[in-house]
C-alpha positions as CSV (number, residue, x, y, z in Angstrom):
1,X,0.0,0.0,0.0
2,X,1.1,3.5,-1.0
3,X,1.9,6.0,2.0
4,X,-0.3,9.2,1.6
5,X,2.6,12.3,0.9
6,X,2.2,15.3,2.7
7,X,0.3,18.3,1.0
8,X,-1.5,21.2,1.3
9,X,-5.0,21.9,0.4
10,X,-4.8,26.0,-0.2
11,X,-6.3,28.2,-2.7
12,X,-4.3,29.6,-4.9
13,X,-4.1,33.4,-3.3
14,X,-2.8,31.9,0.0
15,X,-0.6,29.8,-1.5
16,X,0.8,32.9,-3.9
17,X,1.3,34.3,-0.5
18,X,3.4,32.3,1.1
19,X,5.7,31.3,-2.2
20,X,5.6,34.8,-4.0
21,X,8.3,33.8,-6.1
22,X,6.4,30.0,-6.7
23,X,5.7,28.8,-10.3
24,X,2.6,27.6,-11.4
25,X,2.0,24.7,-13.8
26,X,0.5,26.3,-17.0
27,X,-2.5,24.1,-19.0
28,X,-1.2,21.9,-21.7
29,X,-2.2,24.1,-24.7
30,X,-5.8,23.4,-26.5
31,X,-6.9,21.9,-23.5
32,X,-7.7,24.8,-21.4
33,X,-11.1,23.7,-21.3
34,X,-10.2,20.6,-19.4
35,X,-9.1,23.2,-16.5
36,X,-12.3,25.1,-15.8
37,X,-14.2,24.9,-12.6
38,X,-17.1,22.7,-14.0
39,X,-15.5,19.3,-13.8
40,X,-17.2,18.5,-10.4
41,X,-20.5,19.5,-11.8
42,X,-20.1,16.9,-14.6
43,X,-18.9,14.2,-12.4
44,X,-21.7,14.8,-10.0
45,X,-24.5,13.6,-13.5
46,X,-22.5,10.4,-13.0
47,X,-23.6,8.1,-10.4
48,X,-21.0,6.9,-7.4
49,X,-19.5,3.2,-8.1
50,X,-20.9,2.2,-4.7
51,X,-23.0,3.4,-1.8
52,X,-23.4,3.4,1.3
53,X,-27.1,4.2,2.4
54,X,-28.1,4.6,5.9
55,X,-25.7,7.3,6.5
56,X,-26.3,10.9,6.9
57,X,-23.6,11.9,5.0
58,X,-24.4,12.4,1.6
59,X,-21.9,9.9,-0.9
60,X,-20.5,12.9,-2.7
61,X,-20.2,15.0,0.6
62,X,-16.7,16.1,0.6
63,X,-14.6,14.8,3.5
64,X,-11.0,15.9,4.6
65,X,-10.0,11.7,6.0
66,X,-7.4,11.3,8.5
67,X,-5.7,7.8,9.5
68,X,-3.7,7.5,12.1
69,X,-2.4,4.0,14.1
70,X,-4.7,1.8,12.0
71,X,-7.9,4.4,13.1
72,X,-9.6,6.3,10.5
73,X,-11.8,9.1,10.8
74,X,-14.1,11.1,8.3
75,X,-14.6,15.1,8.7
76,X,-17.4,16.7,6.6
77,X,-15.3,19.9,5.2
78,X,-18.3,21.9,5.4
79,X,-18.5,21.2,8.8
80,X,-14.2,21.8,9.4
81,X,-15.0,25.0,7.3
82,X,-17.3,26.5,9.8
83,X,-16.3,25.4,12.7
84,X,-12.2,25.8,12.7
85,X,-10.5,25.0,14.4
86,X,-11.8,21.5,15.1
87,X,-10.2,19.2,17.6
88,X,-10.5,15.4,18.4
89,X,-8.6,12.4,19.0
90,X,-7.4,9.5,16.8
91,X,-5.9,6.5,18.1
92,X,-5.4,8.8,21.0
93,X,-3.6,11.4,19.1
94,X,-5.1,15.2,19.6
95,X,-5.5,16.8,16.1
96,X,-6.7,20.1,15.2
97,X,-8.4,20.8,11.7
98,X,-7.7,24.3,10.9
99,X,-9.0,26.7,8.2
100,X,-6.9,29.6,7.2
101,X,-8.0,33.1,6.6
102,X,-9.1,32.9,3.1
103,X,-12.3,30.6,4.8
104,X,-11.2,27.7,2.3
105,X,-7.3,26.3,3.1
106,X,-7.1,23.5,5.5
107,X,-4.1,22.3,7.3
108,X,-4.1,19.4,9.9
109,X,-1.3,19.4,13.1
110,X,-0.8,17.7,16.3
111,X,-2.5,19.6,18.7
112,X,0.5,18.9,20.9
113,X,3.5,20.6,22.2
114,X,6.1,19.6,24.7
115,X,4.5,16.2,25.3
116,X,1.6,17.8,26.6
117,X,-2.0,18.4,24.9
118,X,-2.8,22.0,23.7
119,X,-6.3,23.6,23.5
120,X,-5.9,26.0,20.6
121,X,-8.8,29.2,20.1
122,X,-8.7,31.3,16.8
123,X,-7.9,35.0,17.6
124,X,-10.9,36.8,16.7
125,X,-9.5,40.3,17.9
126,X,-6.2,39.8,16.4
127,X,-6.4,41.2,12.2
128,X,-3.7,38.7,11.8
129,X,-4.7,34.8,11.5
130,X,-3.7,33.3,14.3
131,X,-4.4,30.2,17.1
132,X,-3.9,31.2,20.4
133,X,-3.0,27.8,23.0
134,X,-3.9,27.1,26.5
135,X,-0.2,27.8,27.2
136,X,0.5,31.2,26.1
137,X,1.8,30.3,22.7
138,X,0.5,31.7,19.5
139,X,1.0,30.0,15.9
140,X,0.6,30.7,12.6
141,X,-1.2,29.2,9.7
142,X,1.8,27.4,9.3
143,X,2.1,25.8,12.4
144,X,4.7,27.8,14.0
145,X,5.0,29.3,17.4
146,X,5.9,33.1,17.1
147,X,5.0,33.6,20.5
148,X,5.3,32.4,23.2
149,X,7.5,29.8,25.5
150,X,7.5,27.4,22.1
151,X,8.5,30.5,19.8
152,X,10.6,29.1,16.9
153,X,9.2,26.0,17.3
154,X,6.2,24.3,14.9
155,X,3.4,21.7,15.3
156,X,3.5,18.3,13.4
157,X,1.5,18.6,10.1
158,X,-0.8,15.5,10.1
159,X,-1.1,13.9,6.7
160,X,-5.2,14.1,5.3
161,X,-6.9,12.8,2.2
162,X,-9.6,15.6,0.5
163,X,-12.2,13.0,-0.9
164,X,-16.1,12.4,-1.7
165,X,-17.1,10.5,1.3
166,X,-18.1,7.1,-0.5
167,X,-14.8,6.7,-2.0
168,X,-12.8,7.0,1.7
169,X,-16.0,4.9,3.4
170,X,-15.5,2.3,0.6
171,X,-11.4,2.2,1.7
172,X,-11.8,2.8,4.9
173,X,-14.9,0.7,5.8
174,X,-14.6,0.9,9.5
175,X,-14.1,4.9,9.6
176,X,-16.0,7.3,12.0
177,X,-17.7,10.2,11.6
178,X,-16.5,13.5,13.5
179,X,-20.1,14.5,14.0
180,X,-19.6,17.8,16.7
């Protein structure tokens, strides 16, 4: 079985952000069409390879999936989207879902530092995007302390599959549902 690589899941403006000087894959030319934004709406006509009914998650709900020691775990982006940051446990790990300011990046981390757990608040009175910890420390979007007793130090990024929900349940049969 493949090991899932580490990525990001940005929009382009943040990413263009934080690589200014980043270069961009350019369409292969004629195909420019095959680019556009209305690929999921013609996948959606199609129906899903398999189902799983009973649920109430839809089978093309987006999911961000997380799988850590043998446990998997679903969480509906919508839900990660509004409610970020989102924590919970996996195998007895602490993660934290969190959205950055453009309302559509997602990064995963260890909601740990030090060997101990971290609550972590977004900073509604700071312009900035930030997370705020239950120990005085303050971190970035990208998972760095730059305040704090763990200044200069960052979280672990935890690696997450974007996916329609019936493709990871149909891997991942005995996943759970963050439902919060």
């Amino acid at each position: 079985m493949l090991e899932l690589a580490p990525y990001d899941e940005l929009t382009f403006g943040l990413w263009k952000t934080g690589s200014p000087h980043g270069m961009v894959l350019a369409p292969v030319a004629g195909r420019e069409k095959d680019y556009d934004d209305g690929w999921e709406k013609e996948v959606a006509k199609y129906p899903v390879p398999v189902s799983f009914p009973g649920q109430w998650i839809k089978d093309r709900d987006v999911i961000l999936g997380i799988e850590i020691g043998g446990q998997a775990r679903a969480f509906p982006l919508d839900r990660v989207l509004k409610q970020s940051p989102v924590e919970d446990k996996i195998a007895g790990i602490p993660v934290a879902l969190v959205t950055g300011k453009d309302g559509e990046s997602v990064r995963v981390f260890r909601s740990q530092w030090n060997g101990s757990e971290i609550e972590l608040y977004r900073d509604s009175q700071s312009a900035e995007w930030r997370l705020i910890d239950s120990r005085g420390n303050v971190w970035n979007f990208e998972g760095c302390a730059i305040t704090g007793p763990a200044t200069g130090r960052g979280l672990e990024k935890i690696n997450f599959l974007k996916d329609f929900w019936f493709d990871w349940k149909n891997y991942h049969p005995q996943t759970t549902v963050y439902s919060r």
